[in-house]
TORLUMLUM-859304 format. One record per residue (C-alpha): x, y, z; residue in one letter; chain; residue number from 1. Coordinates in steps of 0.05 Angstrom, whole numbers, always signed. Each point is the difference from the previous one (the first is absolute). Layout:
N
{site {X,Y,Z},A,A,NUM};
...
This chain:
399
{site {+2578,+2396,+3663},X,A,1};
{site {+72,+11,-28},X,A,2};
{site {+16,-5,-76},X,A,3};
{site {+66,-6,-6},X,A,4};
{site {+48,-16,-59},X,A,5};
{site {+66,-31,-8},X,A,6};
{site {+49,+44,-47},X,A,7};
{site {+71,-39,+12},X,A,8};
{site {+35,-43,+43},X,A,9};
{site {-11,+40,+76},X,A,10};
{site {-43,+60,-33},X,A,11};
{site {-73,+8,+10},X,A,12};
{site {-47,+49,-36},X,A,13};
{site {-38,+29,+57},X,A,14};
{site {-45,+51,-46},X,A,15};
{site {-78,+10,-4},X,A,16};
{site {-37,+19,-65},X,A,17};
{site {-55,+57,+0},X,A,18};
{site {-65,+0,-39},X,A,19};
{site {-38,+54,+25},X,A,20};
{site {+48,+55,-8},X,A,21};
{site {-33,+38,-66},X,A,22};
{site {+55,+54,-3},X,A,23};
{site {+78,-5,+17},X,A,24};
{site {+34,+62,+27},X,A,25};
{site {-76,+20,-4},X,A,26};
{site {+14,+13,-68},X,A,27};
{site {+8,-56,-48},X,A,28};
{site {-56,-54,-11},X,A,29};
{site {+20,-70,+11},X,A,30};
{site {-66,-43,-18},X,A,31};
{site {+46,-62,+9},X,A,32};
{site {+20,+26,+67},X,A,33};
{site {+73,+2,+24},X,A,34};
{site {+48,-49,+44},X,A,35};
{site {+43,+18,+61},X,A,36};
{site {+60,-42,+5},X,A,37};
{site {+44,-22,+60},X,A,38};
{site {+56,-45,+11},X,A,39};
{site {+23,-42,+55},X,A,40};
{site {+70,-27,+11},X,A,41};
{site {+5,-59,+37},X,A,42};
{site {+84,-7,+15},X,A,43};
{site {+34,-1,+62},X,A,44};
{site {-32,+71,+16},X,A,45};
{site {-68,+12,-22},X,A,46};
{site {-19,+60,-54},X,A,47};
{site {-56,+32,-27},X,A,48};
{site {+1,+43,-63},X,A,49};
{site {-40,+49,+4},X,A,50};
{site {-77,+4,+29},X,A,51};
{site {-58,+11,-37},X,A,52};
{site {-62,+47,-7},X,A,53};
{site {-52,+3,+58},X,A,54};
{site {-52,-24,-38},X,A,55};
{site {+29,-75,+1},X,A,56};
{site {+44,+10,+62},X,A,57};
{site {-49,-43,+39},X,A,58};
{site {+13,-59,-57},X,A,59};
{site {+74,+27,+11},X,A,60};
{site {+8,-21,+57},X,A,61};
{site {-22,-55,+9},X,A,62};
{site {+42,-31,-56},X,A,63};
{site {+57,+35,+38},X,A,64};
{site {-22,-37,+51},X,A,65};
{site {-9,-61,-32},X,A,66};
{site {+72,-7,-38},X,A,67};
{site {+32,+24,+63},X,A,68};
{site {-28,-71,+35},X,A,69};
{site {+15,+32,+75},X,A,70};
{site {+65,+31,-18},X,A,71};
{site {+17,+68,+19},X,A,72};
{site {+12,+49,-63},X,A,73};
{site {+66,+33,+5},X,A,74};
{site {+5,+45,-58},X,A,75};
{site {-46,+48,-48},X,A,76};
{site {+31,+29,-52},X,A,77};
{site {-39,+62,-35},X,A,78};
{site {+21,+5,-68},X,A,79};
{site {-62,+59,-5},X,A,80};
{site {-30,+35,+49},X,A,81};
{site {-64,+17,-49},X,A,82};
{site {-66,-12,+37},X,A,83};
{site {-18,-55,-39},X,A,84};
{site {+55,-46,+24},X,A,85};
{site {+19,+38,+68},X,A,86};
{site {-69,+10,+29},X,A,87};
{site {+9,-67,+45},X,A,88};
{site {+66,+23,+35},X,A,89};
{site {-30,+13,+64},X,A,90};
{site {-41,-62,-4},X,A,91};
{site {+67,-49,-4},X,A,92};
{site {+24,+33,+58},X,A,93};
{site {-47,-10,+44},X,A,94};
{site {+4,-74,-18},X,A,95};
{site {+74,-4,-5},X,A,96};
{site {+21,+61,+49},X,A,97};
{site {+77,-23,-11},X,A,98};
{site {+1,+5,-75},X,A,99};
{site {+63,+43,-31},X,A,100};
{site {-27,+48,-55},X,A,101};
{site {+51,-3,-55},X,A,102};
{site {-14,+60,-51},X,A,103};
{site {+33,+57,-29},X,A,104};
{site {+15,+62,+32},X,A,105};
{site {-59,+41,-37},X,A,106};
{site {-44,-47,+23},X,A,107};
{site {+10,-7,+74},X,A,108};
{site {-21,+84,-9},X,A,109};
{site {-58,-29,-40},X,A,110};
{site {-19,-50,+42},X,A,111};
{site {+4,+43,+54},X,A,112};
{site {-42,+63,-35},X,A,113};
{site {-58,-52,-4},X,A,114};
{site {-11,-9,+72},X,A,115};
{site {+28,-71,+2},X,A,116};
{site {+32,-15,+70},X,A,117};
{site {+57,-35,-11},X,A,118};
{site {+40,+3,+70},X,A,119};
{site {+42,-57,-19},X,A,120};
{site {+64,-2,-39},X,A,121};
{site {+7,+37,-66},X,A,122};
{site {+51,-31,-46},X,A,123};
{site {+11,+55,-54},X,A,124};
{site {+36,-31,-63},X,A,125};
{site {+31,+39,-54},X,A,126};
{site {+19,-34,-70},X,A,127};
{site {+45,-63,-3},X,A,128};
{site {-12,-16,+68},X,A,129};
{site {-9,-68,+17},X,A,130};
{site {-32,-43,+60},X,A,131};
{site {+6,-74,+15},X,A,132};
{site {-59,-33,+21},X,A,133};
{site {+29,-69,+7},X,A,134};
{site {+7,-42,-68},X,A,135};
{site {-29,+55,-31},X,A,136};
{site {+43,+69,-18},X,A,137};
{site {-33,+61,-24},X,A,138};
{site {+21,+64,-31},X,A,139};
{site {-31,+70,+1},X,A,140};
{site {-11,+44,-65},X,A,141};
{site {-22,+61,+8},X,A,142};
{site {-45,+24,-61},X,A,143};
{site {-41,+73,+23},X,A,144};
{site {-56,+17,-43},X,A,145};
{site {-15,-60,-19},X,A,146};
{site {-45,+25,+11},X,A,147};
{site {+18,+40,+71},X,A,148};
{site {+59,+19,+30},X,A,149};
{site {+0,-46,+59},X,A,150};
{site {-1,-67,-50},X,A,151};
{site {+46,-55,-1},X,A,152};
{site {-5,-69,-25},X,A,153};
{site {+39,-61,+31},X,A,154};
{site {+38,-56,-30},X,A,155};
{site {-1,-63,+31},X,A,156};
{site {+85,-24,-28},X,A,157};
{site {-26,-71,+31},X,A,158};
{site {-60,-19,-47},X,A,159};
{site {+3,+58,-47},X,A,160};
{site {-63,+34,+25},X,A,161};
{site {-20,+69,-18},X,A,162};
{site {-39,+33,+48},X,A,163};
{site {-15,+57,-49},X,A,164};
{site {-52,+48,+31},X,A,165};
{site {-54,+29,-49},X,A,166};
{site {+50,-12,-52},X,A,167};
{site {-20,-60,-48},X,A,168};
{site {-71,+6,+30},X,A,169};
{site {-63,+0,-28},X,A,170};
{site {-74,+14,+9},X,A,171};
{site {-52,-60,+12},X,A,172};
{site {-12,-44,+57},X,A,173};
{site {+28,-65,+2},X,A,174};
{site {-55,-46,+5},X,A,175};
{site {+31,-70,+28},X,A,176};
{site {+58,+15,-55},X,A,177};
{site {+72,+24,+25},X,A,178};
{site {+51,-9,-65},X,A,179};
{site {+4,+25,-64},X,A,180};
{site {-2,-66,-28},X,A,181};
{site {-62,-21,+33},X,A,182};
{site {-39,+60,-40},X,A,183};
{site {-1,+16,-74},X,A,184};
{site {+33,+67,+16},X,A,185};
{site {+11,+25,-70},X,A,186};
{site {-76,-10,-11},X,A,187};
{site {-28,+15,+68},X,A,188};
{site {+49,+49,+41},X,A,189};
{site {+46,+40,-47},X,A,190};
{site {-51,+55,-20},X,A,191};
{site {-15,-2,+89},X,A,192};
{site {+81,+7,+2},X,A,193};
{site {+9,+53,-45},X,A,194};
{site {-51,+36,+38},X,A,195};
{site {+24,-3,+60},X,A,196};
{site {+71,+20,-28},X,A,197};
{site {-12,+60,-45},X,A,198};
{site {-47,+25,+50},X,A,199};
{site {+34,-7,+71},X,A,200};
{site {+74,-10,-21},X,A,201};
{site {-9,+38,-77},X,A,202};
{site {+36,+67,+18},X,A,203};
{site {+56,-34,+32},X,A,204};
{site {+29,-33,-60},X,A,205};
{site {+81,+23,+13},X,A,206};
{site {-7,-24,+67},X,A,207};
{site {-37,-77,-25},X,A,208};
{site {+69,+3,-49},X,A,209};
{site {+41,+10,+59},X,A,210};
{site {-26,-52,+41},X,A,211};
{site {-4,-52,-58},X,A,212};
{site {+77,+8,-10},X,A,213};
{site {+10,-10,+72},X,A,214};
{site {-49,-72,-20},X,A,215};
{site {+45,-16,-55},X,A,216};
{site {+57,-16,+44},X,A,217};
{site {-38,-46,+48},X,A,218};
{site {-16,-74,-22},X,A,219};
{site {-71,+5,+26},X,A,220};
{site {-43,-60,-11},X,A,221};
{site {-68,+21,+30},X,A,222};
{site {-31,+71,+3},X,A,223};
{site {-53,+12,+51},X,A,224};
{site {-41,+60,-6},X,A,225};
{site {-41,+39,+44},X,A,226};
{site {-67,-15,-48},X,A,227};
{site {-4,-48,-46},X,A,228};
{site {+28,-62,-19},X,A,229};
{site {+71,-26,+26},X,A,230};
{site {+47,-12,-59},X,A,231};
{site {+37,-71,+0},X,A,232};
{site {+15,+3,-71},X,A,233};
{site {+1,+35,-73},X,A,234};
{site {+25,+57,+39},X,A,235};
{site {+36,+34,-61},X,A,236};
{site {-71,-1,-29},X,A,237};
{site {-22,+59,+60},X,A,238};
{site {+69,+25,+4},X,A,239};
{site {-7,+24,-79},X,A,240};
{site {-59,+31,+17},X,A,241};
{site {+26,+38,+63},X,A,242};
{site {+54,+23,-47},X,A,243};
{site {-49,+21,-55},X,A,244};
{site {-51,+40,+39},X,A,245};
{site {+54,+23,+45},X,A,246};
{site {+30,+29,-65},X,A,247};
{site {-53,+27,-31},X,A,248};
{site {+1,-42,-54},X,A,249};
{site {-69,-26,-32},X,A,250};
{site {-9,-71,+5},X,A,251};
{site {-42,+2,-67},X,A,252};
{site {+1,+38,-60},X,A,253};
{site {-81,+14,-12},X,A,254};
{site {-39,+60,+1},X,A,255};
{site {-38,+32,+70},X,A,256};
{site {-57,+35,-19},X,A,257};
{site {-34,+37,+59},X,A,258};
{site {-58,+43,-12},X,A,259};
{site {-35,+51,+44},X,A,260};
{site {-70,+16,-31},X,A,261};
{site {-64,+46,+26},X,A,262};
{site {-55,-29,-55},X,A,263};
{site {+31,-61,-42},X,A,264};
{site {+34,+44,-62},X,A,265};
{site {+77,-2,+31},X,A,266};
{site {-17,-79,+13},X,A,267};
{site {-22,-5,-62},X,A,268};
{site {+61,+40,-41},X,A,269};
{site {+44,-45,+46},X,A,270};
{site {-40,-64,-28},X,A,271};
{site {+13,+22,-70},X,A,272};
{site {+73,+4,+15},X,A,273};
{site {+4,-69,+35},X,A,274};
{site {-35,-32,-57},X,A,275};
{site {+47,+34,-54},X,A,276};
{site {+69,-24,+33},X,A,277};
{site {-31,-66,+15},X,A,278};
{site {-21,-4,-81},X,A,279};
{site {+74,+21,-21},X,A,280};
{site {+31,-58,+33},X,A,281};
{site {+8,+25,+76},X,A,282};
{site {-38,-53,+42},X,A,283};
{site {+23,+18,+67},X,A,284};
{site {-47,+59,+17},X,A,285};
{site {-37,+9,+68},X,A,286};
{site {-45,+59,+16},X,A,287};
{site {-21,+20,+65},X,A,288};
{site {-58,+55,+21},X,A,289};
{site {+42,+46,+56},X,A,290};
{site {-65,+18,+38},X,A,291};
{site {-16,-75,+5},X,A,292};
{site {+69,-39,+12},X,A,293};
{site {+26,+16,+72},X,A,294};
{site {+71,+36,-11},X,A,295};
{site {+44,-62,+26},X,A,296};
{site {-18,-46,-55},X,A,297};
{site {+14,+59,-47},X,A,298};
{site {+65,+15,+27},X,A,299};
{site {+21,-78,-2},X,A,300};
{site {-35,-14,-72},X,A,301};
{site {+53,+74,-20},X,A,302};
{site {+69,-34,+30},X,A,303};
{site {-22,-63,-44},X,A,304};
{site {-11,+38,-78},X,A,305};
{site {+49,+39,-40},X,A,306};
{site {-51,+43,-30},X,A,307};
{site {-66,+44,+43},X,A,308};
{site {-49,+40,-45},X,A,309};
{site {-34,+53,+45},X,A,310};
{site {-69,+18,-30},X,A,311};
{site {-29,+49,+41},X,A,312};
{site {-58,+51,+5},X,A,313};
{site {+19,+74,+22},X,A,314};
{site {-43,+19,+74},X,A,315};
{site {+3,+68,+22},X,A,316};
{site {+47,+25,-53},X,A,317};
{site {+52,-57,+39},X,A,318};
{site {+20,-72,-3},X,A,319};
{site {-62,-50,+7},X,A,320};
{site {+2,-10,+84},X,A,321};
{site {+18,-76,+2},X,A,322};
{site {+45,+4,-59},X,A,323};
{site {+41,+57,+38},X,A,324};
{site {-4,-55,+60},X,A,325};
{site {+37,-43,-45},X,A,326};
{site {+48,+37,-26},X,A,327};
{site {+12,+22,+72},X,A,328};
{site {+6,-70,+32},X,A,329};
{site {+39,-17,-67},X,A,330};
{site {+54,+54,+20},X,A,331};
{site {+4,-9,+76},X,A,332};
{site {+10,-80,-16},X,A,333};
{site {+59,+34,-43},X,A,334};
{site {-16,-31,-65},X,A,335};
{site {+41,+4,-56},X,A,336};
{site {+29,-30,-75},X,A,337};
{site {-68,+3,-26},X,A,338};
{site {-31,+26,-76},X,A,339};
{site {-68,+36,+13},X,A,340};
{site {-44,+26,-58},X,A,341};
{site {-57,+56,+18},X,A,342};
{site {-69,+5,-31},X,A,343};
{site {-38,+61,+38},X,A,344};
{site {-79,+15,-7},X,A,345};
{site {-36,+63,+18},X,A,346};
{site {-62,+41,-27},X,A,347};
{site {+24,+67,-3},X,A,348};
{site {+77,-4,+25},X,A,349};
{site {+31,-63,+2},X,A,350};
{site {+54,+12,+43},X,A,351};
{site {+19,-74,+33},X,A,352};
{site {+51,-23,-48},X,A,353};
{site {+37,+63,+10},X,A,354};
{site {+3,-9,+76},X,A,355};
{site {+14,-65,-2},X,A,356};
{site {+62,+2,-47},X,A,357};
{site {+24,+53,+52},X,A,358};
{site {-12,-39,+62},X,A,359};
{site {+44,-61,-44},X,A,360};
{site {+61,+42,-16},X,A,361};
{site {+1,+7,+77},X,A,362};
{site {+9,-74,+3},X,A,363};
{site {+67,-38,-2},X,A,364};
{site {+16,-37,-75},X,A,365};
{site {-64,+16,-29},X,A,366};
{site {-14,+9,-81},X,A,367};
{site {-60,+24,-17},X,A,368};
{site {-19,-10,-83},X,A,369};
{site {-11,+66,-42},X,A,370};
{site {-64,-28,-32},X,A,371};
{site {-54,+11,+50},X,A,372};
{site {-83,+7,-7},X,A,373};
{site {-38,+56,+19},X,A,374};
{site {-79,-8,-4},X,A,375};
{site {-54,+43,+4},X,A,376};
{site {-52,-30,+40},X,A,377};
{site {+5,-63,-38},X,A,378};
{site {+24,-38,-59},X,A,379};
{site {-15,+12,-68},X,A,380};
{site {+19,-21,-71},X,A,381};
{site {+63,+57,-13},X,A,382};
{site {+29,-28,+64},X,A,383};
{site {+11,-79,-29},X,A,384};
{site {+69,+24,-29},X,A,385};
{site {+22,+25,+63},X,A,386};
{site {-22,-72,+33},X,A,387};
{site {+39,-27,-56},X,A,388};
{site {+64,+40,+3},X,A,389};
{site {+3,-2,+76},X,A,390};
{site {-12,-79,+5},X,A,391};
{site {+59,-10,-60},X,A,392};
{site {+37,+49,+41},X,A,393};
{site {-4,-43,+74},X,A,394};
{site {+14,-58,-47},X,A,395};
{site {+67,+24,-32},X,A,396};
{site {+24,+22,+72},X,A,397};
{site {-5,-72,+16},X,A,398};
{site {+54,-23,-51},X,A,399};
């Protein structure tokens, strides 16, 4: 049966929402599973945006099928050729075997390096094109690496539609629910959005910039994603977080601590340390245990706060394993513009603080506070005024 929503006057959300999907990109857990979103045009010519992944293609199509009402589809544009929202290509043909592809010119070689048979015409686009449809005009920006090189999002002059690719989306499956408004999305969706930006669009922040400039000259109205909800207003309120995380800026200032411990005494030192800066006045303190939180919510919960504390345990003379994970993800994502303080542990050479101050200067915009901790094998008494010094020092940092 086809589930269809209405998203403006001739436009038709087309999308499916999976729940049994437990990683995305076989990577990243999504508990409250993730949406594939699709659009149909109904104008003079009919257009799809984009398809979606093969595990709802069969729900896909028929609300393809439905919208369409016996009408022939003329167009499908591919704003990303990703798997997730490509994989049904093949599948539209063979319903529709006189549909024009409309895509960029990296992605007809994309398209094409995935096995899809597309025999009929190829309309490759480049930016500022445009492409009438009947009442409805569109132009084509081109925005690579956001988060490929093939991607480009299309602006609907008409209605002021953004068809915006995986930019502005978000983890989560829909769930009956289609617009921002219809959801509590500061509650329920922004930690899901963040996410799903630092993690699959993070390390492309000059290139997010780029494209929201491009935004900032369009009167757009609606955004509709590839996941998660459409946007039909408050759009400045995700806009100023695009900008933030796209610049590296925190969205809070509040103090990170991550802790990687063997036996309880680097959770506990790390404990100690919460509780002090929460007792001189800093209330906005999270801790996380690295060997228990999967590495995308740490990377998302790190774009969000001004200040990380890394408390970890020295393993083979080396960084603690999943800390060095971190701290790997952390740079590939291209972080930046944060304050880190280091408290290392060891029993006979405590050698993790050491490392990972080295493996920080690597990063871009880093400062990393004099005062650090080194224990041996755990806390004792003589090491309060170093707890005190270094939780007055992450304090004064802040001001």
């Amino acid at each position: 049966m086809y589930c269809v929503r209405k998203v403006d006057k001739d436009l038709y959300w087309v999308g499916g929402s999976d729940h049994r999907l437990a990683l995305f990109e076989n990577i990243h857990p999504i508990p409250r599973g993730v949406s594939y979103n699709s659009y149909i045009l109904l104008d003079e010519k009919t257009v799809l945006f984009d398809t979606v992944d093969w595990s709802v293609c069969r729900q896909f199509l028929e609300n393809v099928k439905a919208v369409l009402h016996g009408r022939t589809l003329d167009y499908m544009v591919i704003n990303h050729v990703e798997p997730d929202h490509a994989a049904c290509i093949e599948e539209v043909i063979l319903r529709y075997p006189n549909v024009k592809i409309i895509c960029t010119k990296k992605a007809a070689v994309f398209i094409r390096q995935f096995g899809f048979s597309v025999d009929g015409e190829v309309i490759e686009v480049k930016e500022g094109d445009t492409k009438s449809f009947g009442k409805h005009n569109v132009v084509f920006v081109t925005a690579p690496m956001v988060h490929w090189p093939e991607v480009m999002v299309t602006y609907d002059t008409t209605n002021g539609v953004l068809f915006s690719a995986d930019a502005f989306g978000t983890f989560g499956a829909l769930d009956g629910k289609l617009f921002n408004d219809e959801v509590d999305f500061e509650r329920d969706w922004i930690d899901d959005a963040r996410r799903y930006y630092t993690n699959i669009v993070g390390k492309y922040g000059p290139n997010v910039q780029a494209l929201l400039k491009k935004a900032g000259k369009l009167d757009i109205k609606k955004i509709c994603p590839l996941h998660g909800p459409v946007w039909r207003n408050n759009l400045g309120y995700f806009l100023e977080k695009y900008d933030k995380w796209s610049r590296y800026e925190p969205e809070e200032k509040g103090v990170m601590i991550v802790y990687g411990s063997m036996y309880g005494n680097t959770e506990s030192a790390a404990t100690r340390l919460a509780t002090g800066l929460v007792e001189k006045g800093m209330k906005n303190v999270v801790m996380y245990d690295v060997s228990q939180t999967h590495v995308s919510y740490l990377i998302s919960e790190t774009f969000k706060y001004s200040h990380l504390v890394l408390a970890c345990v020295t393993y083979n003379m080396k960084i603690y394993p999943p800390m060095l994970d971190y701290l790997m993800d952390m740079k590939a994502l291209n972080l930046q513009k944060r304050t880190f303080a280091l408290m290392e542990n060891g029993s006979w050479a405590p050698q993790s603080g050491k490392l990972m101050g080295e493996f920080l200067d690597g990063m871009k915009e880093m400062t990393v506070l004099d005062k650090k901790i080194s224990l041996s094998s755990s806390m004792k008494k003589y090491d309060i005024s170093s707890m005190e010094e270094l939780s007055d020092s992450i304090i004064q940092s802040m001001k």
